[in-house]
C-alpha positions as CSV (number, residue, x, y, z in Angstrom):
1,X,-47.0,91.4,76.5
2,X,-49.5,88.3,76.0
3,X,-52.3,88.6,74.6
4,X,-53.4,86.9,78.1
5,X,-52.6,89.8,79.8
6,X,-54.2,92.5,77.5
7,X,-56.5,95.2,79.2
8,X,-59.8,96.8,77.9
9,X,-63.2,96.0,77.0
10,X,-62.5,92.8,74.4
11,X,-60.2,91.3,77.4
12,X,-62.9,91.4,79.7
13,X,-65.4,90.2,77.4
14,X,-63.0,87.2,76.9
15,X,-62.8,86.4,80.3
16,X,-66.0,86.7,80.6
17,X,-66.9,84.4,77.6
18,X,-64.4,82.0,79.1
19,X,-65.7,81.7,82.5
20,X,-69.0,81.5,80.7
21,X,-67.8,78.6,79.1
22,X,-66.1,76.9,82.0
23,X,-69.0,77.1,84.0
24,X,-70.9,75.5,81.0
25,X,-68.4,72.5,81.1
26,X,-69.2,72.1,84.7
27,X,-72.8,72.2,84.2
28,X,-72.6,69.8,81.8
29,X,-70.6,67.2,84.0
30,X,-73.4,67.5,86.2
31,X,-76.0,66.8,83.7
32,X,-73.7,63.9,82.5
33,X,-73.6,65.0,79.3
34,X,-69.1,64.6,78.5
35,X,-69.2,65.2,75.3
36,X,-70.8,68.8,75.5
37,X,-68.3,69.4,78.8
38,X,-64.9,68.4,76.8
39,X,-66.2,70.6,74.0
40,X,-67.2,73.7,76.3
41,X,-63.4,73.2,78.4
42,X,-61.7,73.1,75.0
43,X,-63.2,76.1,73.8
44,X,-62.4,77.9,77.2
45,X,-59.1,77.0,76.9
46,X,-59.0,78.4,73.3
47,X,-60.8,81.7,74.7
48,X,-58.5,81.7,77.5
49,X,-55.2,81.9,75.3
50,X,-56.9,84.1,72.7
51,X,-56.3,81.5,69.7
52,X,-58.4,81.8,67.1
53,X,-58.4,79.7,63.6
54,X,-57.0,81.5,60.1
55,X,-58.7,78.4,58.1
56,X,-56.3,78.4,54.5
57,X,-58.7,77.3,52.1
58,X,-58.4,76.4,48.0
59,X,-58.2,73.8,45.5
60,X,-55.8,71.4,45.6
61,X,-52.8,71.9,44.3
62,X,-52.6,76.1,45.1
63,X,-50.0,75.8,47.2
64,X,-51.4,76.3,50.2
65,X,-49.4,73.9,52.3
66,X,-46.2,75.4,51.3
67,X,-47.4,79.0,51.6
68,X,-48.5,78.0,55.4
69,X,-44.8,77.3,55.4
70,X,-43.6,80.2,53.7
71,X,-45.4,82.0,56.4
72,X,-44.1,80.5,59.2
73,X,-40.0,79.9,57.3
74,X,-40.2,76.3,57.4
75,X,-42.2,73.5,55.8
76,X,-44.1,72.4,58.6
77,X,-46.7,70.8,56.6
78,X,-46.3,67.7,53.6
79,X,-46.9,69.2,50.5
80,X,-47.8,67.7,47.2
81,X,-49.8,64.2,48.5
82,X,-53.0,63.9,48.0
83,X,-55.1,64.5,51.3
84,X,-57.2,62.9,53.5
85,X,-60.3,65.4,53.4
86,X,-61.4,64.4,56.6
87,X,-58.6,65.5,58.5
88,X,-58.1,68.7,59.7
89,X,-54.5,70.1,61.0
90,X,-54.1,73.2,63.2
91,X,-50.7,74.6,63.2
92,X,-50.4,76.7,66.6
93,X,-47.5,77.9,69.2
94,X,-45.4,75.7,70.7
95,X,-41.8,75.9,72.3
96,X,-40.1,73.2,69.8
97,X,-41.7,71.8,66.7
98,X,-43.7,68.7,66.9
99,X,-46.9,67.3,66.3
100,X,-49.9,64.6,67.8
101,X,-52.9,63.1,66.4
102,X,-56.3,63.0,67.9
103,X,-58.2,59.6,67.5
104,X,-61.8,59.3,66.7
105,X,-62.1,58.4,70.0
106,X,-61.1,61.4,71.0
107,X,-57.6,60.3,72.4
108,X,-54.6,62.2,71.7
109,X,-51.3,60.6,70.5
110,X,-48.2,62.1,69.9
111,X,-46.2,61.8,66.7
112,X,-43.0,62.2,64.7
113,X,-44.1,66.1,62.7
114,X,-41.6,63.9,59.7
115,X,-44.3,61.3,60.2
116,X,-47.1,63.8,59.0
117,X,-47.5,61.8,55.8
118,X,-48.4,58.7,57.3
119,X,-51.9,60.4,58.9
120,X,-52.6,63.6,56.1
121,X,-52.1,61.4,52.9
122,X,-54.3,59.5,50.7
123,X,-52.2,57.2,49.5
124,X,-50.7,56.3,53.3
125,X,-54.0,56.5,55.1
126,X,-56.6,55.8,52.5
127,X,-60.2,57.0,53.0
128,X,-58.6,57.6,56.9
129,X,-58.6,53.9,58.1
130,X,-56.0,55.0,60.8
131,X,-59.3,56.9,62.4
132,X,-57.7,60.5,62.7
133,X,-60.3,62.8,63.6
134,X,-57.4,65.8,63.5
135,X,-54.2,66.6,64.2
136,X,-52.0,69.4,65.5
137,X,-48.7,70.9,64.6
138,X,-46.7,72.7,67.4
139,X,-44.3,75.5,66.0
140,X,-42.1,77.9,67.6
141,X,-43.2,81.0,65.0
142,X,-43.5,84.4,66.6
143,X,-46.2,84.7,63.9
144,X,-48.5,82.4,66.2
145,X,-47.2,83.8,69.0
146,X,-50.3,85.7,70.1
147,X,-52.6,83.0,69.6
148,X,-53.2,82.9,66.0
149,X,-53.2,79.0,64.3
150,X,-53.5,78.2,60.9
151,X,-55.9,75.2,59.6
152,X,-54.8,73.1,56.9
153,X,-58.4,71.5,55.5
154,X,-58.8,70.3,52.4
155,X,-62.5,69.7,52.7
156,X,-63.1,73.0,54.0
157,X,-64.6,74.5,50.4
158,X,-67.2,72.0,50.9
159,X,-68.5,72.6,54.2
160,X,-69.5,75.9,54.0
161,X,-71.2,75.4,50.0
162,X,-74.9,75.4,49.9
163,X,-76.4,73.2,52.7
164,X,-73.3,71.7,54.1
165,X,-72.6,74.6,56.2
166,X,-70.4,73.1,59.0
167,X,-69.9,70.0,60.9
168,X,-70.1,68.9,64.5
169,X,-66.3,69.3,64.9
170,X,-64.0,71.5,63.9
171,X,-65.8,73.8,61.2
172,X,-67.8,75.9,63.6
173,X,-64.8,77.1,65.3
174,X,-63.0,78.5,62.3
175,X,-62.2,82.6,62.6
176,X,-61.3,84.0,59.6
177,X,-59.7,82.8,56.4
178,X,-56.8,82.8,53.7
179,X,-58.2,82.4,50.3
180,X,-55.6,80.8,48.1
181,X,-55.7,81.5,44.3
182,X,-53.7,81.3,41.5
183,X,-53.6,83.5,38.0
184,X,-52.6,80.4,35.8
185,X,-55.6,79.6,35.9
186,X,-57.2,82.2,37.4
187,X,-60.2,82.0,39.8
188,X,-62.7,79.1,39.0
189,X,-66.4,78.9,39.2
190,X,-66.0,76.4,42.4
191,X,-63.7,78.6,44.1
192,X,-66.2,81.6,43.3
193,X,-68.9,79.9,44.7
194,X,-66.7,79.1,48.2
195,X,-65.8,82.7,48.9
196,X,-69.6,83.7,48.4
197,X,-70.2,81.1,51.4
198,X,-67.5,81.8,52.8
199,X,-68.5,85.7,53.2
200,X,-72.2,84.7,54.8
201,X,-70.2,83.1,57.8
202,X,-66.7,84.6,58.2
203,X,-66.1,88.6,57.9
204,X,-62.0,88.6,57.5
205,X,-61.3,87.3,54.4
206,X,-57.8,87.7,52.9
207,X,-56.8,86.4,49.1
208,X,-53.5,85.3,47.8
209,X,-52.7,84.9,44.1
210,X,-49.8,82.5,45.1
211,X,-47.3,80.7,42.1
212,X,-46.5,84.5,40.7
213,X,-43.4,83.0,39.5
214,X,-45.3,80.8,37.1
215,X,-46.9,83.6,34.7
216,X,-45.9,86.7,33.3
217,X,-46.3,90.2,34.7
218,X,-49.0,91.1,32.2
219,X,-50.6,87.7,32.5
220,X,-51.0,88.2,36.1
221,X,-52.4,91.9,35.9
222,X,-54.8,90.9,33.9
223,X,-56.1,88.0,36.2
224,X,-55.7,90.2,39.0
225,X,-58.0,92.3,38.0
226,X,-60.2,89.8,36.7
227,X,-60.3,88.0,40.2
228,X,-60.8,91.3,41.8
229,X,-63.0,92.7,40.5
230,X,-65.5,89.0,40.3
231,X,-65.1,88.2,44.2
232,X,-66.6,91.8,44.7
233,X,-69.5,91.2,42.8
234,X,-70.3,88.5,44.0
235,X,-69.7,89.3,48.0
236,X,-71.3,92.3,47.0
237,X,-68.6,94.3,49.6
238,X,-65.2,95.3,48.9
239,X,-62.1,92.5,50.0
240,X,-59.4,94.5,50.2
241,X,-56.4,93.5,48.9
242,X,-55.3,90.6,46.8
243,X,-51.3,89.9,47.5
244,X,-49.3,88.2,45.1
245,X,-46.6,85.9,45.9
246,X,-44.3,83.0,45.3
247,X,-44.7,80.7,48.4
248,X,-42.2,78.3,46.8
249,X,-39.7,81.2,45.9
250,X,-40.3,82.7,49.6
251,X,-39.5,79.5,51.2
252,X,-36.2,79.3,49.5
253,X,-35.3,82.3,49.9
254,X,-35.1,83.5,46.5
255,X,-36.8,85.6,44.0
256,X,-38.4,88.6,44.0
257,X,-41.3,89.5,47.1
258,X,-44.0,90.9,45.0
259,X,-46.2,91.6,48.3
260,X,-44.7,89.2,51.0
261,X,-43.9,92.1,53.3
262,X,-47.6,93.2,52.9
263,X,-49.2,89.9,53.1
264,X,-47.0,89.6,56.7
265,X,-48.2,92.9,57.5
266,X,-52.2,92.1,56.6
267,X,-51.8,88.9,59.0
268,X,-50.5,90.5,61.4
269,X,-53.4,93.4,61.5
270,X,-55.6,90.6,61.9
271,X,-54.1,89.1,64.5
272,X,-53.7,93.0,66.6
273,X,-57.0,94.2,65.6
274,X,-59.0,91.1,65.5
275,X,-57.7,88.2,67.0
276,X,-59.1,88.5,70.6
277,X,-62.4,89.1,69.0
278,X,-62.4,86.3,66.8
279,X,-61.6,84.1,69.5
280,X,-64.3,85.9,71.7
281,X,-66.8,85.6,69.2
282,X,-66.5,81.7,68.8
283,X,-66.5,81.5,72.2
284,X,-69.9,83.1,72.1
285,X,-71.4,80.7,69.1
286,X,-70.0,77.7,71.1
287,X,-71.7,79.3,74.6
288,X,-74.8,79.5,72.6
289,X,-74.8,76.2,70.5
290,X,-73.9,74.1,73.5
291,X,-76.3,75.3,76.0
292,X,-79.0,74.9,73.9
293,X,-78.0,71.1,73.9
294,X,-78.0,71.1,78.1
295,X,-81.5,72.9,78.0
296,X,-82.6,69.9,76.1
297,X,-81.3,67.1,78.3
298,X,-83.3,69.3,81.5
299,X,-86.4,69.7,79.7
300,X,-86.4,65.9,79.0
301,X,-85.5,64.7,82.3
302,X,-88.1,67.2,83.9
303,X,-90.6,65.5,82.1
304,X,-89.8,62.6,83.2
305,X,-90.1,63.5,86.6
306,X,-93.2,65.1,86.1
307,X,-95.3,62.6,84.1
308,X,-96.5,59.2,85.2
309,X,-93.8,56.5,84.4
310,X,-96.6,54.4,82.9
311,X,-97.3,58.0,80.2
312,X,-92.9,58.0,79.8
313,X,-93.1,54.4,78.8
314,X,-95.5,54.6,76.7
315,X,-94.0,57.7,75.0
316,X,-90.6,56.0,74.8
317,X,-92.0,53.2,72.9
318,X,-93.9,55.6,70.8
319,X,-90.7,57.1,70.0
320,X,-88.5,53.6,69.4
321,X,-91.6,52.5,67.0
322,X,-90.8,56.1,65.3
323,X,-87.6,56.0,64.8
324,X,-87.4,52.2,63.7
325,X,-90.5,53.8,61.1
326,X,-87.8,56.5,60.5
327,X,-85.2,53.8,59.8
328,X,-87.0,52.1,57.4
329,X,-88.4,55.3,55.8
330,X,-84.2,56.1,55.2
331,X,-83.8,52.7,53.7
332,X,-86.8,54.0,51.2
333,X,-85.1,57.1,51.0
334,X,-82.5,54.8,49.1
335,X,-84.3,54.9,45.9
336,X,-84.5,58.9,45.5
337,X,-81.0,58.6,46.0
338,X,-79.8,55.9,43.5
339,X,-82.6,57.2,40.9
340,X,-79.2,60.6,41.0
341,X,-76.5,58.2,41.0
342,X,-78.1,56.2,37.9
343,X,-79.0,60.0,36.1
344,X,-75.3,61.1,36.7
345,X,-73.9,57.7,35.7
346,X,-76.0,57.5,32.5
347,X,-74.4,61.5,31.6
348,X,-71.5,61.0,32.1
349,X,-71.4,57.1,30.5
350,X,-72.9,59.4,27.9
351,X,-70.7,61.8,27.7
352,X,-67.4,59.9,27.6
353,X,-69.0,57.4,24.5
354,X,-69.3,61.3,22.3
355,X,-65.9,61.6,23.9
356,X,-63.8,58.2,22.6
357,X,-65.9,58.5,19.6
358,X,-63.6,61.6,18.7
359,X,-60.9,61.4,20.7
360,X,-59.5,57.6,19.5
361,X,-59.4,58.5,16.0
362,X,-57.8,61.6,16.2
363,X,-55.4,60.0,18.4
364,X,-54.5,57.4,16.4
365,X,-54.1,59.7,13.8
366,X,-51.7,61.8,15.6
367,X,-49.6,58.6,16.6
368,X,-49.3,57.3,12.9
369,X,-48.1,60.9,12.2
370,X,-45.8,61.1,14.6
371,X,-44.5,57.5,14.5
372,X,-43.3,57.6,10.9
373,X,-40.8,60.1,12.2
374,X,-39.6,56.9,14.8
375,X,-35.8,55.8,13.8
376,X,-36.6,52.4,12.6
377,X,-33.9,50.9,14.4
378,X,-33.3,48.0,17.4
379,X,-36.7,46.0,17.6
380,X,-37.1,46.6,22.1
381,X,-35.7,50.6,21.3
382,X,-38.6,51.0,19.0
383,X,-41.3,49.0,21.1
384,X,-40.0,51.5,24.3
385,X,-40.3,54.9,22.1
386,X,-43.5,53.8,20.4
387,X,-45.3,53.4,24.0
388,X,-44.1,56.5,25.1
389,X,-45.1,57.7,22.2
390,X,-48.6,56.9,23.1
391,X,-48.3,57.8,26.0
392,X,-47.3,61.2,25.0
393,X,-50.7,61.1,22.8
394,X,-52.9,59.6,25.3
395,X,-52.2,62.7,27.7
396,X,-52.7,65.4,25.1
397,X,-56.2,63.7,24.1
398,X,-57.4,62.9,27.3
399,X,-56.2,65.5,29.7
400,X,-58.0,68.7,28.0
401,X,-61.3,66.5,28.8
402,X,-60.9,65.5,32.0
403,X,-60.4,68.8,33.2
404,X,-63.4,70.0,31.8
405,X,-65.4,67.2,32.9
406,X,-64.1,68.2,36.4
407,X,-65.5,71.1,36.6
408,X,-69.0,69.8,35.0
409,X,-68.5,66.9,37.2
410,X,-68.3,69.0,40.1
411,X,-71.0,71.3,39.0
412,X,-73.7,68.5,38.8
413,X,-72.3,66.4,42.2
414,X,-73.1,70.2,44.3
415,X,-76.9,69.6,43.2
416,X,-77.0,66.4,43.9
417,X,-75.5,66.8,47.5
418,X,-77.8,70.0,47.2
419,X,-81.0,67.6,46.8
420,X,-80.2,65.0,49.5
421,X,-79.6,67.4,52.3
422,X,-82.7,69.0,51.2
423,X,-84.8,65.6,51.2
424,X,-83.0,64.9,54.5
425,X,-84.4,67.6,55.5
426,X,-87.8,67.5,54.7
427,X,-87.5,63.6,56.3
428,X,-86.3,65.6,59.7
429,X,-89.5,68.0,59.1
430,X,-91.5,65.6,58.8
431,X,-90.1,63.5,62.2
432,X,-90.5,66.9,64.1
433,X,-94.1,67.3,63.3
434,X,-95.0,63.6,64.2
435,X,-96.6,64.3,67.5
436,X,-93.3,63.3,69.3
437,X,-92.4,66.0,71.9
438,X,-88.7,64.3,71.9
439,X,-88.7,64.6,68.2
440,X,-90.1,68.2,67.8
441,X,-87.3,69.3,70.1
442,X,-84.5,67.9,67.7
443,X,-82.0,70.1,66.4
444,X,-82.1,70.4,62.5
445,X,-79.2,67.8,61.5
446,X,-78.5,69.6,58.4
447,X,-78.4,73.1,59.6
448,X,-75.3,75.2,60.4
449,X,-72.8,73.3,62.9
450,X,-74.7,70.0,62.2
451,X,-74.5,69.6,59.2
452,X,-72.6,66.3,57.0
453,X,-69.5,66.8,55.3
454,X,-68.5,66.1,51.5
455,X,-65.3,66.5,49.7
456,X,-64.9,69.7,47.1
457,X,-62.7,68.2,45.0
458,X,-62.2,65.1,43.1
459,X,-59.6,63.3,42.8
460,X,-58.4,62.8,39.1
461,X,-55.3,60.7,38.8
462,X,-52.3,61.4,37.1
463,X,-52.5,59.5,33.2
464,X,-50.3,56.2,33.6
465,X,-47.1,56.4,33.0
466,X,-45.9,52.9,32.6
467,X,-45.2,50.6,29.9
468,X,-45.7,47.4,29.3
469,X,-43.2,44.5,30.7
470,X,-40.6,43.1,28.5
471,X,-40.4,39.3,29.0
472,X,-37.2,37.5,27.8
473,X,-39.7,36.0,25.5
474,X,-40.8,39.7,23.9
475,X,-37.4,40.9,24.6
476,X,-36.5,38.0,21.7
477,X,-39.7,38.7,19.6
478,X,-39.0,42.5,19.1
479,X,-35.6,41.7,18.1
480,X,-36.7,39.4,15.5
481,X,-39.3,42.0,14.5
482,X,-36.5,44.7,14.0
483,X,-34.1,42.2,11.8
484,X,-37.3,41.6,9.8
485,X,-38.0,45.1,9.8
486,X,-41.6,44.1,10.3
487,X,-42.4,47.3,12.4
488,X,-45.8,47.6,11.7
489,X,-46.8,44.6,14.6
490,X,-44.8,46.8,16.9
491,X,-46.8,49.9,16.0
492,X,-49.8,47.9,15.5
493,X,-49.4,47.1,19.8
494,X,-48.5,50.8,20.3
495,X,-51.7,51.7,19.3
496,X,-53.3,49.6,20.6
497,X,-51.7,50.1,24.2
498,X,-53.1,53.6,23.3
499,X,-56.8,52.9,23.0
500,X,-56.3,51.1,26.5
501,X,-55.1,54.3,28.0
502,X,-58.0,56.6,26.7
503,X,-60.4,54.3,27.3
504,X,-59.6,53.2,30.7
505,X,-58.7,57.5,32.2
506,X,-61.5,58.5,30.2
507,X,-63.9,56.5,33.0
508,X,-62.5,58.0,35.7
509,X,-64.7,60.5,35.8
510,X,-67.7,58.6,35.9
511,X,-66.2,56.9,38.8
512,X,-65.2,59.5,40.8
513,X,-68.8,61.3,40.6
514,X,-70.1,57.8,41.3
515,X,-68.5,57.1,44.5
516,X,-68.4,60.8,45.6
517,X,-72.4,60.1,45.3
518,X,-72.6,56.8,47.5
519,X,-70.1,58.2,49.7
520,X,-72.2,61.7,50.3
521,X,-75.8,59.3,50.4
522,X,-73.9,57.0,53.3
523,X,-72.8,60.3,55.4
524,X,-76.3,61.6,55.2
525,X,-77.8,58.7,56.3
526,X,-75.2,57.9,58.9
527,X,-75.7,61.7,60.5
528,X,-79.5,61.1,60.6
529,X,-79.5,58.1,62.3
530,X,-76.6,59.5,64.6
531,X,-79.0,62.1,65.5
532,X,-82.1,59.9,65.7
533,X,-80.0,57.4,68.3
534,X,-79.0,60.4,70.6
535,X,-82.6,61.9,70.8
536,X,-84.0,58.7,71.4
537,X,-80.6,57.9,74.3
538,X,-81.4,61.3,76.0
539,X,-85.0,60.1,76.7
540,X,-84.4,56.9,77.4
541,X,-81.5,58.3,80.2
542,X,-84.4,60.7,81.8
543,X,-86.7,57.9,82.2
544,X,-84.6,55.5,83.7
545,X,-83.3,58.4,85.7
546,X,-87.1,59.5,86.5
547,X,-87.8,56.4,88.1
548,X,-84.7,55.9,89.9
549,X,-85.5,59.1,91.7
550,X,-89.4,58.4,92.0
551,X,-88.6,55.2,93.6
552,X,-87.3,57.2,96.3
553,X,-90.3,59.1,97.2
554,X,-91.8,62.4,96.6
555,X,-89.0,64.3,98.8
556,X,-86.3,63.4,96.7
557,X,-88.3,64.1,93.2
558,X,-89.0,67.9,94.5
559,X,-85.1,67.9,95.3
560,X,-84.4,67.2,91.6
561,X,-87.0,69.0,90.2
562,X,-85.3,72.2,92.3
563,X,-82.0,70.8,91.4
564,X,-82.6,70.7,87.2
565,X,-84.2,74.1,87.7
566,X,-81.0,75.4,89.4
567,X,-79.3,74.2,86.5
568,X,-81.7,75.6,83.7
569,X,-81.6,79.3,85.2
570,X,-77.3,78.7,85.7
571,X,-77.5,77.8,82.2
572,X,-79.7,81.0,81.2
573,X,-77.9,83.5,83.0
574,X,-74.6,82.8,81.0
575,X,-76.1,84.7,78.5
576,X,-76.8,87.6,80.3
């Protein structure tokens, strides 16, 4: 039986919530307001067919694409590249496998699912020129069969840490979530920090230790317990729980199942206990969100009605004037923001000098140790194994620091996201409190479900591996060299070619902090001014709609005064 056709008192809650919700899409054609009606049909749709959204959440490179298809006995989704963070992808029902994008125009175009890659990677749609805005994967599992999906989001960690709660799209929607960990190495402070969010917003939580394969029995005991017994400290409530598994080993059908058959069993609860809730209770958050937007467009154009046009003029061009202020007061906002970028640029510049001031001695150390064991031999043989050779050294010097400058990195970009949403804020606060009605009514940008997205993790390239090119010319050089026996130039380059490889990974981190700083700054400001342009298009809409219906005498102004008051008590008794 579908979950469509259950009985009881969650089904008719759902219906209810999605006849809510269908009515609310249909109030919203009426108030011309499309973007709130697709949003409130979408979600009755959802509420209709009792999906609701498992969000699989972690740091890359967990596994969590291949234990998504572990779960469902196929990879379904890419693994291994390097994602787009912007870029959700749902994986739900569907009769045969295949897949479709959705445009940031909200236009839906259907794809190759082999083609995945070209939309969900980095290196094939970098920083998401293509324009996705999401994407969906259509799968024939009996796992989804009841209407649960899984949500493949990268970014997700960061939406729900400190003040980026959520986003206009997809985030508020999300249900419940599948924590993927590993014991090798075990939980990290970032990840600790996203299931403490994580538990203020979303009540089913369920961990995975996956890679189990990759570390001993005792090893993972240990880390077990460790994780354990951390996450329930800091939820402060019991999680259940954690399952370890091998979604590699699972999806080749090999190895042993540790607890597969439970994990199956605990998604599977959650999908008979809770699923029709869950859906029914986003239905309810998206009820209340969205007709809160409506009851603002009503109140506006009420006014207009009500007010002389000369007064709604006059208060529109009070309100352009503050908002071209407000413009200009963002452009001064500027300087708060590059005064961080110049602090965290001059630590970590900082930083990586004490860094190469260690690390290029002791690795040319290492390399003179280890290239007197070199077979002095055929001059191009020699010049290939003494760059490897540095590359071998560059690695082991620069990759211990890199990952702890990660976490430091990451550490110190969370306060500085912290601190401009909170000046964004306090700019918003301040806007509200102007004396401008349109502006007091404003939702908070940065609150839950309107908040700005950032990425959670950065992106620290893989070390070069390359060498450098052989010209006939050097080709002829290095032989001479070796008949010579005058190895030491050869070396002499080696090292050298190592110094250029710590040196040049070693500022990656600055880098990435850097640009994960301008790129947070530019989303802030572009959501602010986002906001700004639709409170100031709302009121500009009522007026001219005010005296369009003005001009047609006081008749017609009492019919749509009765008929926005029609709409504003339809709109209240949904939630009734």
């Amino acid at each position: 039986m579908s979950a469509r056709h259950g009985e009881g008192p969650a089904f008719v809650q759902s219906v209810a919530a999605e006849d809510s919700l269908a009515r609310l899409a249909e109030l919203a054609r009426e108030l011309d307001s499309k973007r709130v009606a697709e949003e409130a049909a979408a979600l009755a749709q959802r509420t209709g067919e009792g999906r609701f959204y498992v969000a699989c959440i972690g740091q890359f490179k967990r596994g969590k694409s291949t234990l998504l298809g572990a779960l469902l006995g196929e990879r379904v989704l890419p693994a291994g590249v390097l994602p787009v963070t912007a870029v959700p992808t749902v994986v739900r029902h569907g009769p045969w496998r295949s897949a479709r994008v959705r445009l940031q125009d909200g236009t839906w175009v259907d794809i190759d699912p082999r083609d995945l890659t070209q939309y969900v990677s980095e290196e094939l749609n970098p920083e998401n020129r293509k324009g996705v805005a999401g994407v969906e994967v259509f799968f024939p599992s009996p796992l989804l069969a009841q209407g649960m999906c899984f949500v493949d989001t990268p970014g997700l960690g960061s939406v729900f840490a400190g003040n980026t709660a959520a986003t206009q799209g997809f985030v508020p929607h999300i249900d419940a979530v599948l924590v993927v960990l590993g014991a090798d190495p075990p939980i990290s402070g970032e990840e600790l920090a996203l299931l403490e969010e994580v538990g203020k917003h979303v009540r089913d939580i369920i961990v995975v230790m996956n890679k189990a394969d990759r570390t001993s029995e005792e090893d993972r005991a240990i880390a077990k317990s460790f994780t354990g017994k951390i996450i329930e400290k800091r939820l402060n409530r019991p999680v259940g729980r954690l399952y370890e598994v091998s979604a590699e080993e699972r999806l080749e059908n090999r190895g042993a199942e540790r607890d597969w058959a439970e994990l199956i069993e605990a998604l599977a609860k959650l999908e008979g206990e809770s699923g029709r809730n869950l859906a029914r209770a986003a239905a309810e958050r998206g009820l209340r969100r969205l007709s809160e937007e409506l009851l603002g467009i009503i109140a506006e154009e009420r006014e207009a009605l009500r007010r002389p046009l000369e007064e709604s003029a006059r208060r529109i061009e009070n309100l352009r004037q503050t908002i071209s202020e407000a413009e200009r007061s963002l452009r001064d906002m500027g300087y708060l923001f590059m005064a961080e970028e110049h602090r965290l640029s001059d630590m970590f510049r900082g930083q990586r000098k004490q860094f190469l001031a260690q690390a290029l001695p002791s690795g040319n150390a290492e390399f003179a140790e280890q290239a007197a064991g070199l077979r002095r031999r055929y001059g191009p043989k020699f010049r290939r194994e003494a760059l490897r050779l540095a590359q071998e050294v560059s690695e082991r010097q620069v990759r211990p620091w890199l990952e702890a400058e990660q976490a430091t990195a990451e550490a110190e970009y969370r306060k500085v996201a912290g601190r401009f949403v909170q000046i964004g804020n306090d700019f918003l606060e301040k806007l509200s409190a102007s004396g401008v009605p349109e502006l007091a009514r404003m939702p908070h940008a940065l609150e839950a479900e309107r908040g700005f997205r950032v990425r959670s993790r950065f992106r620290f390239e893989e070390l070069l591996h390359v060498s450098l090119p052989a010209s006939p010319l050097r080709s002829g050089a290095d032989v001479f060299l070796g008949v010579v026996q005058a190895w030491g130039a050869i070396e002499r380059e080696a090292r050298e070619f190592l110094d250029h490889l710590v040196e040049m990974n070693s500022t990656r981190v600055q880098s990435d902090v850097v640009n994960r700083v301008q790129e947070s700054r530019g989303q802030l400001e572009v959501e602010i001014r986002k906001l700004l342009h639709e409170v100031r298009r709302i009121a500009e809409r009522a007026l001219e709609r005010g005296r369009a219906v003005r001009s047609e005498g006081a008749t017609a102004v009492e019919a749509a005064t009765r008929r926005l008051d029609a709409l504003e008590q339809a709109i209240q008794g949904l939630h009734k």
